[in-house]
C-alpha positions as a printed NumPy array, in Angstrom:
array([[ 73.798,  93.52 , 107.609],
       [ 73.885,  93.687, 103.459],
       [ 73.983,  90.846, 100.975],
       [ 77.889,  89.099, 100.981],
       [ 78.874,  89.837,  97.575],
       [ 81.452,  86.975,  97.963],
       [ 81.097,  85.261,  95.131],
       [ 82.189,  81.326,  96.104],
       [ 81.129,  79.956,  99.412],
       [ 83.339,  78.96 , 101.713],
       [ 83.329,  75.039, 100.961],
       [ 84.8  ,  76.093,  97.435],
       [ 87.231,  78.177,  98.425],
       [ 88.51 ,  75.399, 100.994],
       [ 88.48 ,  72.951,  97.78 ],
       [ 90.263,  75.683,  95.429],
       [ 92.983,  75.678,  98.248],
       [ 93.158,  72.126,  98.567],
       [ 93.37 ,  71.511,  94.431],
       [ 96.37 ,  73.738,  94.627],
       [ 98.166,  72.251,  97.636],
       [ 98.36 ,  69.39 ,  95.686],
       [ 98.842,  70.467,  92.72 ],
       [ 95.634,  69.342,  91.489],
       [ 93.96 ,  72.39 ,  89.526],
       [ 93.469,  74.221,  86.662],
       [ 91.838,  77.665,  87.202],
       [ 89.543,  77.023,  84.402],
       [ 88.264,  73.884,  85.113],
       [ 87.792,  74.922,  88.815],
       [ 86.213,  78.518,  87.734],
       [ 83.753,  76.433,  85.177],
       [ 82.477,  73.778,  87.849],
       [ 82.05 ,  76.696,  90.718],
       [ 80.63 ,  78.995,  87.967],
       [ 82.847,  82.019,  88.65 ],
       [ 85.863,  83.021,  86.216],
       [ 89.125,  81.885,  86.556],
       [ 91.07 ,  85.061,  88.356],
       [ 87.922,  84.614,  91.154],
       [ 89.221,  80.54 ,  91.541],
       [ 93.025,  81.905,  91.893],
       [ 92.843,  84.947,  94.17 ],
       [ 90.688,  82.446,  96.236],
       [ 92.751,  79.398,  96.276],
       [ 96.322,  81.943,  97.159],
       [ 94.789,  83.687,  99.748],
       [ 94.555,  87.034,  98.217],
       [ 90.996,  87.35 ,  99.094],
       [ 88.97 ,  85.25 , 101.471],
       [ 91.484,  85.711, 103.94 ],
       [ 89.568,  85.083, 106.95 ],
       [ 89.443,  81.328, 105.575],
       [ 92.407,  78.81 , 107.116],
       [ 95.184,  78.338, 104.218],
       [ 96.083,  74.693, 103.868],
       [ 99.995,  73.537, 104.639],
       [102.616,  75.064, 102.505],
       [102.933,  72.785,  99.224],
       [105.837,  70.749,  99.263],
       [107.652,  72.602,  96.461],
       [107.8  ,  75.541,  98.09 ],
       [108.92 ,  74.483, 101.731],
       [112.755,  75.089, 100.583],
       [111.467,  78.638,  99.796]])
């Protein structure tokens, strides 16, 4: 098997997601501290890539959605 050409591991994708459950993030901040630009830190923490990874809960403002 090749070299993963992911570029965050799987513990910082799991903290991206958690950040934004909560409401806690800012893609820059995140992108800077996993060293990885900010569109890498958002399509991570939404679940457009790394979708083998478990999604956290639904944040609570968009339950009524």
């Amino acid at each position: 098997m090749g070299k993963s050409s992911r570029k965050l591991t799987v513990e910082q994708v799991l903290e991206a997601r958690l950040c934004y459950m909560v409401g806690d993030w800012e893609w820059s901040k995140l992108a800077k501290r996993f060293g990885v630009g900010p569109e890498v830190v958002k399509a991570a923490a939404k679940g457009v890539t790394y979708k083998d990874l478990p999604m956290p809960p639904k944040r609570v403002d968009e339950l009524g959605r």
